[in-house]
DSSP file (Angstrom, degrees, kcal/mol; ACC not computed):
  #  RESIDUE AA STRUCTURE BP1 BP2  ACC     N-H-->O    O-->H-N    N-H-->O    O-->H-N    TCO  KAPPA ALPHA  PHI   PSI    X-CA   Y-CA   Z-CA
    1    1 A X              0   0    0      0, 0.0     2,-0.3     0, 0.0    17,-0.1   0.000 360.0 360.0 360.0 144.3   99.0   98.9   99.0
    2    2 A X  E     -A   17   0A   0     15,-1.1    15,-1.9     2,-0.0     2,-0.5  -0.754 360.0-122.4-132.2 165.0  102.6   99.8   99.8
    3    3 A X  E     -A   16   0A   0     -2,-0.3    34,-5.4    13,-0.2     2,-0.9  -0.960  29.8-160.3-115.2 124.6  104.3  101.7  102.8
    4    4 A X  E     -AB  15  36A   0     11,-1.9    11,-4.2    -2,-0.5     2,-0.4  -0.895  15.8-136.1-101.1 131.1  106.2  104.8  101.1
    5    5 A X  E     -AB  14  35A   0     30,-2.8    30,-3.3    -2,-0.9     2,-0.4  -0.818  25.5-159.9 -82.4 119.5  109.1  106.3  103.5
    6    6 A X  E     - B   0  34A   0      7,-4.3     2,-0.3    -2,-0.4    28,-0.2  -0.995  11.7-171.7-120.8 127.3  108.2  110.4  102.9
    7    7 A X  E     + B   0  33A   0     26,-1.9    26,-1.8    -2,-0.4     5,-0.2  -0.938  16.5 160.1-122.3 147.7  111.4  112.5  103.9
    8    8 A X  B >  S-C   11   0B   0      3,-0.6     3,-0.6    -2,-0.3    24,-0.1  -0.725  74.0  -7.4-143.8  97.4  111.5  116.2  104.2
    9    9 A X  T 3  S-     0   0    0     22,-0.4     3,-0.1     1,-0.2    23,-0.1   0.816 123.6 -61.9  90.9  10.0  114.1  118.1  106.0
   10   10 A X  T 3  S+     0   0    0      1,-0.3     2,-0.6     0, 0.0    -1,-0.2   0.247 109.8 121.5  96.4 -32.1  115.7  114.8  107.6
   11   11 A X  B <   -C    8   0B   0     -3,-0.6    -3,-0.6     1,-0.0    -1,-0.3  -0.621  51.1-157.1-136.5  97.8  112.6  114.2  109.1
   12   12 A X        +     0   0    0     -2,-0.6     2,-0.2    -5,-0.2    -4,-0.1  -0.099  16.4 168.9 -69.8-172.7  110.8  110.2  108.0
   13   13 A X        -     0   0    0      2,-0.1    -7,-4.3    -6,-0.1     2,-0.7  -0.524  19.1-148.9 169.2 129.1  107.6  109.3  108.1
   14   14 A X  E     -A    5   0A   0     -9,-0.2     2,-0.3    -2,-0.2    -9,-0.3  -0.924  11.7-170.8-125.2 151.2  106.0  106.2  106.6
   15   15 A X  E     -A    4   0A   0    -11,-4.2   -11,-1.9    -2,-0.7     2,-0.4  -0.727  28.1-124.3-118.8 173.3  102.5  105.9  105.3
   16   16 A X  E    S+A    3   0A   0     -2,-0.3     2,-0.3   -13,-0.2   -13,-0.2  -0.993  72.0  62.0-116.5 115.5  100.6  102.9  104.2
   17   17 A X  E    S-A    2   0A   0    -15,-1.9   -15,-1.1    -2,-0.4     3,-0.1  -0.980  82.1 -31.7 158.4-170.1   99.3  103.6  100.1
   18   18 A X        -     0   0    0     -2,-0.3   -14,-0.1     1,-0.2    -2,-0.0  -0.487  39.0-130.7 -85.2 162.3  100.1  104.3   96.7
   19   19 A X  S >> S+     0   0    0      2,-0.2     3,-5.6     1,-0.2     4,-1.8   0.944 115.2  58.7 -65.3 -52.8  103.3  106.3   95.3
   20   20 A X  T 34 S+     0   0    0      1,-0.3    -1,-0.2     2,-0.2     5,-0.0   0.646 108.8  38.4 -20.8 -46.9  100.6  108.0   93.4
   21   21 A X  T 34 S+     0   0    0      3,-0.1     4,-0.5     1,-0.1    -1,-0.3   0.475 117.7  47.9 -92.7   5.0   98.8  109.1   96.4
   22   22 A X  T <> S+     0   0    0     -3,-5.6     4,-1.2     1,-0.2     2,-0.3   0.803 111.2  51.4-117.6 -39.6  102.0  110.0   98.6
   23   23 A X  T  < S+     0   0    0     -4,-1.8    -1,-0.2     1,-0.2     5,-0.2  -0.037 115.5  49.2 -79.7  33.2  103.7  112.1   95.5
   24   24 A X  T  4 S+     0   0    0     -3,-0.3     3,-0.2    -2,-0.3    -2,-0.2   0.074 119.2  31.1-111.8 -31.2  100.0  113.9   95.6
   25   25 A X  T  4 S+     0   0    0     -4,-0.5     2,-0.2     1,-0.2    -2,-0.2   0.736 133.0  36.7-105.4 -13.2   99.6  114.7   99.2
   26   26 A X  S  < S-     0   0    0     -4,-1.2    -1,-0.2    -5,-0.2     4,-0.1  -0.416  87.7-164.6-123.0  73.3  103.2  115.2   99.7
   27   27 A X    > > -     0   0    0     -3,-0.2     5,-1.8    -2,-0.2     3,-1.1   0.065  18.3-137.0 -82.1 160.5  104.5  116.9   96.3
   28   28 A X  T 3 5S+     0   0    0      1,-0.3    -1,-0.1    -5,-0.2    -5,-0.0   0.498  98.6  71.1-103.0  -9.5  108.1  116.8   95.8
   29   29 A X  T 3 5S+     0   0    0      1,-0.2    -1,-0.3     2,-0.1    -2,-0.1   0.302  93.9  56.8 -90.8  16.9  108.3  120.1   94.6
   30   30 A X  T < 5S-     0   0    0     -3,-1.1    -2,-0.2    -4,-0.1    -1,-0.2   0.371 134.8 -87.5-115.1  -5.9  107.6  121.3   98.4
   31   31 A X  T   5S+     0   0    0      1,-0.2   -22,-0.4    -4,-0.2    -3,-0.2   0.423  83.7 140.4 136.9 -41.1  110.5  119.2   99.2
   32   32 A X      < -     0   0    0     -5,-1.8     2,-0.4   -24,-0.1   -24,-0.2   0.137  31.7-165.8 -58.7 167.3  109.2  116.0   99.8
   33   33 A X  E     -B    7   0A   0    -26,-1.8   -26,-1.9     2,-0.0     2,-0.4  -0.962  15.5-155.0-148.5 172.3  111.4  112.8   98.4
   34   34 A X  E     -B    6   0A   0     -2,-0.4     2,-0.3   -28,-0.2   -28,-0.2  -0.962  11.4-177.2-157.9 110.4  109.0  109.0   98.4
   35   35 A X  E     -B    5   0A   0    -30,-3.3   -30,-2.8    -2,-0.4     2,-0.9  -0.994  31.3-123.4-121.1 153.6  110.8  105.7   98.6
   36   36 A X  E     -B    4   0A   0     -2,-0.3   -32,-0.2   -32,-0.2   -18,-0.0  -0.606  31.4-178.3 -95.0 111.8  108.7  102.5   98.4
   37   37 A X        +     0   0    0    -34,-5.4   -33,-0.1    -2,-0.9    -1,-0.1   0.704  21.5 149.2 -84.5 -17.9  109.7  100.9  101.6
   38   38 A X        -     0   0    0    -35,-0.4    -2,-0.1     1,-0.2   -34,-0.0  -0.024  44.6-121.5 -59.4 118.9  107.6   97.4  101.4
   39   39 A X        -     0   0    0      1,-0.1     2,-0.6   -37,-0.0    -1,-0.2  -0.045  23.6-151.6 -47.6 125.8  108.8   94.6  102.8
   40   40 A X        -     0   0    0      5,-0.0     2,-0.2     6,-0.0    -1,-0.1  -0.891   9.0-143.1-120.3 137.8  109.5   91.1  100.8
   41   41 A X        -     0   0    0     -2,-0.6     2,-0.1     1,-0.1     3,-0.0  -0.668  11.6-125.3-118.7 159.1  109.4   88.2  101.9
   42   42 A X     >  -     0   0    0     -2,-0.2     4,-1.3     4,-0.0     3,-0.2  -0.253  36.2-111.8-117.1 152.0  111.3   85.3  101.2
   43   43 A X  T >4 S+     0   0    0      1,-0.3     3,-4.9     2,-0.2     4,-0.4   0.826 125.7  57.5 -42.4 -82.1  109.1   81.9  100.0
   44   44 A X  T >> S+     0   0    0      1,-0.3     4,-3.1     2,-0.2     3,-0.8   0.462 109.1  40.2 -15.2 -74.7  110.2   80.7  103.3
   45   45 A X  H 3> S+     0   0    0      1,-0.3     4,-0.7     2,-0.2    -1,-0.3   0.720 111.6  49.9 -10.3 -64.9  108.7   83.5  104.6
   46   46 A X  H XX S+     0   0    0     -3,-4.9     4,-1.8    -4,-1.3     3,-0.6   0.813 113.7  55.0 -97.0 -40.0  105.2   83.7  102.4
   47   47 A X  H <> S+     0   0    0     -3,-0.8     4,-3.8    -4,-0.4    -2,-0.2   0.945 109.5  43.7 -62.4 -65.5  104.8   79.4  103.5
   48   48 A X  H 3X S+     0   0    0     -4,-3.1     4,-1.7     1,-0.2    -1,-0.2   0.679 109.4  53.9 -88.9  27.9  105.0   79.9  107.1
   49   49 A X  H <X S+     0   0    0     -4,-0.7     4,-2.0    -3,-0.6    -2,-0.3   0.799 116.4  44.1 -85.4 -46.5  102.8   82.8  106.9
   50   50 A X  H  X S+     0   0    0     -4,-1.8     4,-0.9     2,-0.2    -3,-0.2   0.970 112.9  44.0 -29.6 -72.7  100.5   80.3  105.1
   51   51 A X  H >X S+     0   0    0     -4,-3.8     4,-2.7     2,-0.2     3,-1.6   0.902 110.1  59.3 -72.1 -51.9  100.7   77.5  107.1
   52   52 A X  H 3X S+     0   0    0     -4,-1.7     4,-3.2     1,-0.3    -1,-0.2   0.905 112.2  44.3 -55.6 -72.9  100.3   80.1  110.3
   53   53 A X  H 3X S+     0   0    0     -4,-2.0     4,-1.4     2,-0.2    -1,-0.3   0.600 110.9  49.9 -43.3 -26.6   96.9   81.1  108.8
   54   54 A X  H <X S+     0   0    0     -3,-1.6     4,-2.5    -4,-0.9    -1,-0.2   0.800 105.2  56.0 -42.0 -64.1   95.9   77.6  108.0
   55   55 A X  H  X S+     0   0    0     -4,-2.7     4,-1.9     1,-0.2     5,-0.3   0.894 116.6  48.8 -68.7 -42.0   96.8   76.3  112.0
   56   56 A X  H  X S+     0   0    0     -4,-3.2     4,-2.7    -5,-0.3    -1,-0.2   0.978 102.8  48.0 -72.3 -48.3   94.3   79.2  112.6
   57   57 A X  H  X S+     0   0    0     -4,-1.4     4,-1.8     1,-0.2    -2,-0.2   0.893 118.4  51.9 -25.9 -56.3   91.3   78.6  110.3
   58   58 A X  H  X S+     0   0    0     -4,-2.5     4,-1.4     2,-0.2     3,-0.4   0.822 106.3  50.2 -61.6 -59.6   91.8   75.1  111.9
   59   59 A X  H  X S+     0   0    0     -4,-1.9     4,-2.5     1,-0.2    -1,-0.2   0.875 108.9  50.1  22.7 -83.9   91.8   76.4  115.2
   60   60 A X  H  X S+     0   0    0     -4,-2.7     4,-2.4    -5,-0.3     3,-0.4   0.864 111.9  49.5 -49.1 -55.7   88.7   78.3  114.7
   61   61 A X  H  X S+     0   0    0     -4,-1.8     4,-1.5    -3,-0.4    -1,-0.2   0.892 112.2  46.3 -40.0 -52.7   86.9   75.1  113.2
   62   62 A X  H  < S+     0   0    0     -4,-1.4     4,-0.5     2,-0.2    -1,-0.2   0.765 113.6  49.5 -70.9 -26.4   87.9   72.9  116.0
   63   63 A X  H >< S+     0   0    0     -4,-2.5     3,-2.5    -3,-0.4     4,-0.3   0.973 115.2  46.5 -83.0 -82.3   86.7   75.8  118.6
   64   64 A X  H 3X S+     0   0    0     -4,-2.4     4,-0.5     1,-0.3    -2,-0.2   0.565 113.7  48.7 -22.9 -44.7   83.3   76.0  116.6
   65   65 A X  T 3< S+     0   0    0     -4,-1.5    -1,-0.3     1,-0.2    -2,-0.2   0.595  84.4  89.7 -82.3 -13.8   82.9   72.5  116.6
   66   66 A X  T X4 S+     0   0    0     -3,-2.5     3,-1.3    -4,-0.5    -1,-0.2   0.880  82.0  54.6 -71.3 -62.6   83.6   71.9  120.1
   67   67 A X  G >> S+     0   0    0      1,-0.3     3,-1.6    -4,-0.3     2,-0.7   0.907 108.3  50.0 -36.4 -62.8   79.8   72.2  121.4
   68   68 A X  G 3< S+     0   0    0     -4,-0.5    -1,-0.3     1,-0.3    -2,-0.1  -0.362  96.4  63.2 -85.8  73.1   78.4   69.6  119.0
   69   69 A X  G <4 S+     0   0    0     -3,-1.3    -1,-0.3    -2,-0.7    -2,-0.2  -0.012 101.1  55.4-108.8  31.8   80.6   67.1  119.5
   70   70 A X  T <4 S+     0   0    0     -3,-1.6     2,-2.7     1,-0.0    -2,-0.2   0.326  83.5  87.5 -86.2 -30.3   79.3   67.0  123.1
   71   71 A X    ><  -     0   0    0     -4,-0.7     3,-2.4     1,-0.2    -1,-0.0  -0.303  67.8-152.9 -92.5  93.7   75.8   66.5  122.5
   72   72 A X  T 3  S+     0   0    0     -2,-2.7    -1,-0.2     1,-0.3     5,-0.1   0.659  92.0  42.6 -16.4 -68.1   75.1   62.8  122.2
   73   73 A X  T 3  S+     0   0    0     -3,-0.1    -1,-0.3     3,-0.0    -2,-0.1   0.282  73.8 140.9 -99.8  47.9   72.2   62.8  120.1
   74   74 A X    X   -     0   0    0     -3,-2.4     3,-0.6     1,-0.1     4,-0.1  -0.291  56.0-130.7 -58.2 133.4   73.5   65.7  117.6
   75   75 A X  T 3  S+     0   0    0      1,-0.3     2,-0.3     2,-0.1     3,-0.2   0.847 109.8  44.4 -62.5 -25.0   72.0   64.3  113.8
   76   76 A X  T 3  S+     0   0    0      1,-0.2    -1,-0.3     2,-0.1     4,-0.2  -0.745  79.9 131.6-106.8  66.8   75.6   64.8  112.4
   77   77 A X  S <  S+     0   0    0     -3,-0.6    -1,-0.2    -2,-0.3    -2,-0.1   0.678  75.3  40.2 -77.6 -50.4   77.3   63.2  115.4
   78   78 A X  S  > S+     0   0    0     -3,-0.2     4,-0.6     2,-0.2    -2,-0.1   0.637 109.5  52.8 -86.6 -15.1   79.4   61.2  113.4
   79   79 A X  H  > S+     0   0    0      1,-0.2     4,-2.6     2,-0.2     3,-0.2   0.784 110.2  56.0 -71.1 -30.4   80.4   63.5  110.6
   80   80 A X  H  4 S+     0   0    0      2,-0.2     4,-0.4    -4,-0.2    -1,-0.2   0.615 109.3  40.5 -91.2 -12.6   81.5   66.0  113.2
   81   81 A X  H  4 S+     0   0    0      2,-0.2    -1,-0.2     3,-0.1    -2,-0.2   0.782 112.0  57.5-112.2  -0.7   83.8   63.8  115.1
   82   82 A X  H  X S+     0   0    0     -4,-0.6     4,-2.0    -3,-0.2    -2,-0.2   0.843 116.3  40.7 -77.9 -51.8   85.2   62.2  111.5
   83   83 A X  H  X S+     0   0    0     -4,-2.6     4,-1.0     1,-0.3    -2,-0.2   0.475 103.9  57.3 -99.6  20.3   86.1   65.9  110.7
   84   84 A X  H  > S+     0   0    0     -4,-0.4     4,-2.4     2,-0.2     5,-0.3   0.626 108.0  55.3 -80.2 -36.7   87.4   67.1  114.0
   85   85 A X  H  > S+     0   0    0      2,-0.2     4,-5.2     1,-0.2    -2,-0.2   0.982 108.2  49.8 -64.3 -52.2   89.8   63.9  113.2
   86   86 A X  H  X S+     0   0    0     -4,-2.0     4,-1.2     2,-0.2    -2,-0.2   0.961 112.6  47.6 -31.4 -72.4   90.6   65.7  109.8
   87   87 A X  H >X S+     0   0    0     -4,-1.0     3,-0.9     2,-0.2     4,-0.5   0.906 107.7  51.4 -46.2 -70.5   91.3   68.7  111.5
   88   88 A X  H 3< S+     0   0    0     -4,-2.4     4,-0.4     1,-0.2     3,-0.3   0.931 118.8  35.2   6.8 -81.9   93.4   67.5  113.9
   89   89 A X  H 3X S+     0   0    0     -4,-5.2     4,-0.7    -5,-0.3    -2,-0.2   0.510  85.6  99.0 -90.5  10.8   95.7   65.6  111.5
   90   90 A X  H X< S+     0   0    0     -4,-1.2     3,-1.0    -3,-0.9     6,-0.2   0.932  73.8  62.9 -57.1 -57.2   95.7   68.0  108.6
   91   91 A X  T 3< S+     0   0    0     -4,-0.5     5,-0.2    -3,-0.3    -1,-0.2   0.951 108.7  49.9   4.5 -76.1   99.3   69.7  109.8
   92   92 A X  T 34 S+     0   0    0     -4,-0.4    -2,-0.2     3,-0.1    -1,-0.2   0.804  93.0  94.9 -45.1 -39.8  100.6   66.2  109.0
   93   93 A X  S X< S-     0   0    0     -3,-1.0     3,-0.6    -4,-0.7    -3,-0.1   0.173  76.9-130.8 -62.7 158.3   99.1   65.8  105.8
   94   94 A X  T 3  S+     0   0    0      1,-0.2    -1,-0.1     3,-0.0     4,-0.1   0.555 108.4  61.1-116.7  25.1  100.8   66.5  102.4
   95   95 A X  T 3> S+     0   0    0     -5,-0.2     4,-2.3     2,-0.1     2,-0.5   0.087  82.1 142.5-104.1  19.2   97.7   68.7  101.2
   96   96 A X  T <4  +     0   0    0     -3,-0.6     4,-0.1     1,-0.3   -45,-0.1  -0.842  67.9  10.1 -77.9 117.8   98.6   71.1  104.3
   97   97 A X  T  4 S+     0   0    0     -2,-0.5    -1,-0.3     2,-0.2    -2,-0.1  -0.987 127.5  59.2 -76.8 -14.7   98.1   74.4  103.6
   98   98 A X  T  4 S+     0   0    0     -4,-0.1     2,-0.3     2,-0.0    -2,-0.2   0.822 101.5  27.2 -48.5 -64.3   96.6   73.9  100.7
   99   99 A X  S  < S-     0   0    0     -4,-2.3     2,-0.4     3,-0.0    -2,-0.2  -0.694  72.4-151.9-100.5 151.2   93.2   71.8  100.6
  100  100 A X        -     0   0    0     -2,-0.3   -13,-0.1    -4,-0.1    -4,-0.1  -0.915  19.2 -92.1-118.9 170.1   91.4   72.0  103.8
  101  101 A X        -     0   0    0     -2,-0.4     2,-0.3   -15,-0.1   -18,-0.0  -0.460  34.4-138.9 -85.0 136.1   89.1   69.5  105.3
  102  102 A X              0   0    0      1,-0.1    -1,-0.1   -16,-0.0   -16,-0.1  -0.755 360.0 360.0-105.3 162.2   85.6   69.5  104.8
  103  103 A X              0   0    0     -2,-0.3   -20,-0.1   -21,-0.0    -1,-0.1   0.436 360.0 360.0 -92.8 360.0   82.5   68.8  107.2
């Protein structure tokens, strides 16, 4: 998926698609002109986009988890508060984003 800039007349418009499909609904013999506008991002970029998606997964785990590891006699009681620790210090770690921690 791309975003194509379609100009006609001065007048921009960007769509989210193929050129294929934006030089077919917008033909260039009516006028139209297509440049592939899609952004790129720099490693930097594409890492903390990573890591940002990571810190969320993690998030989401720790929120899930949050309810059993109140309830005293839960069977997995101790697995759940070993990987809440995981979770926790995974950031730190120097398999962050990569591996994530399992229950």
């Amino acid at each position: 998926m791309a975003d194509i800039k379609i100009t006609k007349d001065g007048v921009s418009n960007t769509i989210s698609g193929s050129m294929a499909f934006a030089q077919e609904a917008y033909p260039t013999s009516e006028g139209y002109s297509h440049e592939d506008v899609t952004p790129t991002l720099t490693s930097e970029e594409v890492t903390e986009e990573k890591e940002l998606q990571a810190r969320n997964w993690r998030d989401s785990e720790l929120y899930r988890t949050d309810s059993l590891s109140l309830l005293t006699d839960h069977p997995k009681k101790t697995e759940i508060a070993a990987y809440r620790v995981k979770l926790r210090d995974w950031p730190s770690t120097s398999d962050f984003p990569d591996t994530r921690p399992t229950l």
